[in-house]
N, C-alpha and C positions, 0 to 999 in steps of 0.2 A: 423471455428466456432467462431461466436463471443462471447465474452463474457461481462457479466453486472457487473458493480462494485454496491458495497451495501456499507456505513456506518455504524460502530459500535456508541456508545455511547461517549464510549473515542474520537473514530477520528473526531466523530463533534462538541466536547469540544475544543479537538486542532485545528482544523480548524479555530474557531473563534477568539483564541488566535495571529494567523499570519495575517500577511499584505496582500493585497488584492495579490501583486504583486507574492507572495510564493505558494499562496492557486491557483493562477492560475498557474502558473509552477506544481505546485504537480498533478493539475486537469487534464493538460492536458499529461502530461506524462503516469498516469495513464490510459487515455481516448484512449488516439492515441498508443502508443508504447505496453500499457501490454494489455489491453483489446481486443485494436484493431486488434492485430496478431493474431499468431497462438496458440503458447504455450505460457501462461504468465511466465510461469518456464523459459523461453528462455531469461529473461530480469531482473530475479530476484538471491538470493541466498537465500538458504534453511538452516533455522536455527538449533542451537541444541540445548542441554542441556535444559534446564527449556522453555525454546522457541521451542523444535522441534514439528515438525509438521506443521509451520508457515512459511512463505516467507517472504523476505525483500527488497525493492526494495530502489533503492541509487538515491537523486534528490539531487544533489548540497549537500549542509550540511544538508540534513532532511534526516529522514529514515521513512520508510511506512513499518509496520506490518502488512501484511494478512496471511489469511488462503483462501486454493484456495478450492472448491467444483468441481469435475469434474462431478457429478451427474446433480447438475442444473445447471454448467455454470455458476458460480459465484467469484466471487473476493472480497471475504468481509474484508474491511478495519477495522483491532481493533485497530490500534493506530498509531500515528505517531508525528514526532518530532523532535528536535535536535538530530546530533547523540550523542552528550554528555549526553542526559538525555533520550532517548525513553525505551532505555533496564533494566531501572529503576522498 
């Protein structure tokens, strides 16, 4: 099954904040490795406390906040970022 990545509000505030060079590493990691497979669970780690329910996937030093739908096959990105400051 493939699946569709979506943007939140937050993640396309952060986006524009990175270098082109970041936003394509992040884009295509997303694009090819979680989308593109099988399970996007199989590539991420599953958050808890005040975060549970969301996915985290790890690119170099940034960290990508989703929430997976298996209803419609989606990967909707809320937020992403340093990992010093994402979980802020």
């Amino acid at each position: 099954m493939a699946w569709t990545i979506e943007y939140g509000p937050a993640a396309l505030r952060a986006l524009r904040k990175l270098d082109r060079q970041t936003v394509a590493r992040i884009a295509g990691f997303m694009t090819d490795r979680v989308a593109g497979g099988g399970n996007p669970r199989d590539h991420g780690k599953a958050l808890v406390g005040s975060f549970r329910g969301q996915w985290r996937y790890r690119v170099g030093d940034h960290r990508v906040i989703c929430n997976i739908d298996d209803a419609r096959g989606v990967i909707l990105i809320l937020d992403l970022g340093d990992r010093k400051d994402v979980y802020r």
